[in-house]
N, C-alpha and C positions, 0 to 999 in steps of 0.2 A: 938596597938600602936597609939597614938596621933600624929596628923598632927599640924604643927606649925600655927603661920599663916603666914607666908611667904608661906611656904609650899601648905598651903589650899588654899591661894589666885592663883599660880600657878596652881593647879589641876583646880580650877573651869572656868581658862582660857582657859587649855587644852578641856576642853566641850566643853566651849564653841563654839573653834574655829573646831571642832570636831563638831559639830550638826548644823552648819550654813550652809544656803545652798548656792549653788555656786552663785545665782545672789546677794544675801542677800551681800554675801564678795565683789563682785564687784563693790557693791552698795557702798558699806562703801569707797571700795578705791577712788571710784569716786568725794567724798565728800559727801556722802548722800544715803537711799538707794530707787533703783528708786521705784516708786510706781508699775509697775509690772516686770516681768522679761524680758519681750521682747513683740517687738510689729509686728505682722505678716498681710502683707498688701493686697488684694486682690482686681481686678480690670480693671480699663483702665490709659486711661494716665494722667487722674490727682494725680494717686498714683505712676505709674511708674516710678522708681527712673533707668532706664536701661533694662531691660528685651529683648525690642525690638532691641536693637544693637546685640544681641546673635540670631533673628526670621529672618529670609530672605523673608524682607516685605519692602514695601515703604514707612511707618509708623514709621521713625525713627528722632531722632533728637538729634542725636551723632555731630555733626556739628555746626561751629558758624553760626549764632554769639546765641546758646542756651546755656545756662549756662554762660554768659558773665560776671555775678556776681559771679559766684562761682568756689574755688578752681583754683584760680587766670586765671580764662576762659575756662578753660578745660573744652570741654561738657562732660556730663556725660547719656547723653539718656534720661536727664528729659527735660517734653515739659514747657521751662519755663526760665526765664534770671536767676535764682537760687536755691533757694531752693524751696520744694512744699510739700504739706500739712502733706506727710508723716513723712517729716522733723521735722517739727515743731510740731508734736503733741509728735514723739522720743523724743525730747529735753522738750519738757514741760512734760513728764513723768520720766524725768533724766536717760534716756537711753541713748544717743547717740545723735552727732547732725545731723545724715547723715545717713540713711536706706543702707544700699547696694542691690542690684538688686540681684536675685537668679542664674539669669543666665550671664555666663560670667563674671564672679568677682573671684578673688581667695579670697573665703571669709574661714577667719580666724574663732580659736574655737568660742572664742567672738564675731564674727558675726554673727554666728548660736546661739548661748545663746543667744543673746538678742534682736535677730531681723532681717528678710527679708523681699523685697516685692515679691511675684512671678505675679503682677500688667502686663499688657500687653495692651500698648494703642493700642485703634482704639477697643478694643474689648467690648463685653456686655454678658447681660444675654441671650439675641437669640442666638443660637449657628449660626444662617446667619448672622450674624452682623461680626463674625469674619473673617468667612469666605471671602466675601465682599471683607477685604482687608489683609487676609493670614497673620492675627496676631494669639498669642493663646486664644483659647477659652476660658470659664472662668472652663469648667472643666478639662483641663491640667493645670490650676493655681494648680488645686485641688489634681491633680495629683503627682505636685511639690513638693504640701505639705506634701504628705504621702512619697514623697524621701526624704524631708526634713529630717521629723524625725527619719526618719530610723539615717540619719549623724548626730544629737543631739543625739541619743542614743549613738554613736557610740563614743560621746566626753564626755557626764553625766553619762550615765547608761540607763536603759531601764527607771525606776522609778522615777530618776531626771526630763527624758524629758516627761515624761506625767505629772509630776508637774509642771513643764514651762509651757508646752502647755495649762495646764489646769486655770493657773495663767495667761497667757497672753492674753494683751486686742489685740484680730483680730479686723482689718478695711478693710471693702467693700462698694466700690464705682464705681458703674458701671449702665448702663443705659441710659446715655445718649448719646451714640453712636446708641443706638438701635434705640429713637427716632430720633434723628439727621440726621444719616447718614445709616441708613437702612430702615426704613419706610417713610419717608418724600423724599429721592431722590432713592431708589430702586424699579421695579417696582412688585417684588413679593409679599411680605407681606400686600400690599394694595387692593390687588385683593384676599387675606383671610381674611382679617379680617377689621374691620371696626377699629376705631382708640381705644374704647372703651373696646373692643374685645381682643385687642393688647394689652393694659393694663395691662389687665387682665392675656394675658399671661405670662409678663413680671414679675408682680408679683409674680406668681405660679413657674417661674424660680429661679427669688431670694430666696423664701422661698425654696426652692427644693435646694437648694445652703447652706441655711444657718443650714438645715438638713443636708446636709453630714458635714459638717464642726462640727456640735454637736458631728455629728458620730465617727469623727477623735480626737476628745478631747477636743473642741474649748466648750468655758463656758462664756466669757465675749464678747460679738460680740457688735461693733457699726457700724449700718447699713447707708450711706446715701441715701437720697433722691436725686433726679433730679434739676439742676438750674432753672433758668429761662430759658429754650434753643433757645426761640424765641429772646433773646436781646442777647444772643451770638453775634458777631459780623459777622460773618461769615454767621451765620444764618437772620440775616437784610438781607444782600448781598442778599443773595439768597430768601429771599420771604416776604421781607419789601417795597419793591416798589423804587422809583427813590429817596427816604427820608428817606430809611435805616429805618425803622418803626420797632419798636418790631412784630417779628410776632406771634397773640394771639393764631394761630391752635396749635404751639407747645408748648406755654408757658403753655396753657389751659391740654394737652396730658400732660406735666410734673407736673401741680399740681395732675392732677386725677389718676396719677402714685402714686404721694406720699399721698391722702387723705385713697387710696385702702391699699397701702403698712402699712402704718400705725395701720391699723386694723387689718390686718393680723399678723403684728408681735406680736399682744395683742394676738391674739389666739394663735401664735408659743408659746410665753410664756406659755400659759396655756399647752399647750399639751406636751412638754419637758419639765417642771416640772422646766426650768430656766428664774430668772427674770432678767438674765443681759443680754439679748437681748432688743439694743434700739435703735429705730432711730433718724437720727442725721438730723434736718430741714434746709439744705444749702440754700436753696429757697429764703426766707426772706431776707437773710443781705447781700446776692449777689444782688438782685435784688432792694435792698434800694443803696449799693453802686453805681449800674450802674443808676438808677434812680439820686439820689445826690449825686455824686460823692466828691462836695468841702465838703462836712459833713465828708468826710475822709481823707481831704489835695489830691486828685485827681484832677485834670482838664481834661480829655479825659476817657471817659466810651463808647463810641460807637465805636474805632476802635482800633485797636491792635498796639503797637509802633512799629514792622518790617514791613517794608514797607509799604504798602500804610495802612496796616492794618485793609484794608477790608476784601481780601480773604487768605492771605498767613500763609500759615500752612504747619510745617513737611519743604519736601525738597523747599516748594516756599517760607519758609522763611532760605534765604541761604545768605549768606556775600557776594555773587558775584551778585546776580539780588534785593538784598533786600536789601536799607540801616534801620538802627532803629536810632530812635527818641532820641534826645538828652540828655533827662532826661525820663527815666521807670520809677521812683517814682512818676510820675504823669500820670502814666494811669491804669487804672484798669487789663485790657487786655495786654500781651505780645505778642502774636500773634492772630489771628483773633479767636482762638477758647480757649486758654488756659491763666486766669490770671499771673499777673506779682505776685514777690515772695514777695514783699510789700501787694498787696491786699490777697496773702493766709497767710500771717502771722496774717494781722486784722482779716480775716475769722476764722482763728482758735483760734485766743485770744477771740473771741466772742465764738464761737461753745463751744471749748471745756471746761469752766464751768459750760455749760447748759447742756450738754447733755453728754460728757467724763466721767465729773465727777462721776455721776450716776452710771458709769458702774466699777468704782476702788474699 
């Protein structure tokens, strides 16, 4: 029997909409479809979209005045006056504007289709780094993530979610707590290892990180690198002098973090047989911002707009002992440790053609 073509136009719709995959339809209804399925975040707290409101730590920043620009003030556990990197790299991949945190969220099917962070500030790749201050380490992220998809199975099929998984671009960003706040003011780690040493081991964590994640199904990974930690603002405070001076021991420790890191992930490629492993160089355009700041409409790059925004971080920047600065869009820093959500949107409109893009 002969199909009309009414008829035939119909069947070949029914395929269609019959072989399309679940994020490919959500794409479409979105207005577009995004360039991967979801995007899975792993980390400290420059990724941490909430995690640490669900950890019973001191490390949180569920509280104003943090998130004061977003979702009309409501904090949401990000260290930051709105939105933060994670955000914005969801949204420039047509995913979503807003990550949801893995823990403590009542996250919808769509939230698991197309993106968590299981991100945990204060933490790193030492596993004494978390400890320190009794956030998760970076292999309960890891952990998360194999409960994860058990629940994406549980909402695609078993096959759908290893094609997610396998399709999605993962983000990790961790290590600068390590240097920061565990080797530079802890007194263990300096009585093993020399600063070089440390590195070294810090390296051999990541890459031992970005192995299991292969393991787990993970195919597109973009890794970053270390800031500048010595112009932190926080970090002036504490070992810049009475002129708040970039301090070189750390800034020095985080380049030779990412000169090592970088070589290494050329070999991880070679040896897992995958070339969308890539790192992502934060270094540079942080450290040009806080150097010229008016080259990005900034006027303050040395101190944090909550309060004095020298040292106040987490609970010392709080709406009761800390007031903030009249206009955020002019300073680089929201708090003395974590940029405002103006400086991670340039950071990321910069980053991520040079180095995202690679990895789609």
């Amino acid at each position: 029997m002969e199909l009309g073509g009414t008829a035939m136009s119909l069947l070949l719709l029914l395929v269609l909409v019959l072989t399309v995959s679940p994020w490919q339809a959500a794409g479409a209804a979105g207005g577009g479809r995004p360039r991967v399925p979801a995007i899975l975040v792993f980390g400290d707290s420059i990724v941490d979209t909430g995690n640490n409101n669900a950890v019973l730590t001191l490390t949180k920043s569920n509280f104003r005045p943090y998130g004061k620009d977003l979702n009309g003030g409501v904090p949401t556990g990000r260290f930051s006056n709105g939105r933060i990197p994670t955000d914005f790299v969801a949204s420039r991949l047509g995913l979503k504007d807003l990550v949801p945190a893995y823990l403590g969220t009542d996250l919808t099917d769509d939230d698991l289709c197309t993106g968590v962070s299981f991100a945990s500030g204060g933490t790193g790749y030492d596993p004494l780094t978390s400890t320190l201050v009794a956030v998760l380490p970076m292999q309960e992220e890891l952990n998360m993530f194999a409960e994860y998809k058990e629940k994406l199975a549980g909402v695609v099929g078993d096959a759908a979610a290893a094609g997610i998984v396998a399709d999605s671009l993962f983000l990790v960003c961790a290590g600068t707590d390590d240097i920061a706040n565990n080797y530079y003011l802890a007194p263990v780690r300096p009585l093993q290892y020399d600063i070089s040493a440390y590195v070294d081991f810090l390296v051999e964590q990541a890459c031992d990180f970005m192995r299991q994640l292969y393991q787990q199904g993970a195919r597109r990974i973009a890794i970053l690198g270390m800031p500048p930690v010595g112009c932190v603002p926080l970090q002036r405070t504490l070992a810049g002098g009475l002129a708040r001076d970039c301090d070189p021991a750390r800034n020095h420790a985080a380049q030779l973090y990412n000169s090592r890191l970088k070589e290494e992930i050329a070999r991880l490629q070679e040896e897992l047989q995958c070339q969308k492993i890539g790192y992502v160089d934060i270094y540079d355009i942080l450290q040009d911002m806080i150097t010229n700041p008016c080259k990005y409409g900034f006027e303050v790059s040395t101190r944090g707009c909550c309060g004095t925004g020298e040292f106040e971080v987490s609970l010392l920047c709080n709406q009761v002992t800390a007031t903030t600065c009249p206009d955020d869009r002019k300073y680089v820093f929201w708090d003395s440790f974590h940029p405002t959500e103006r400086a991670y949107e340039i950071i990321v409109d910069y980053l991520f053609p040079r180095y995202v893009e690679n990895l789609l």
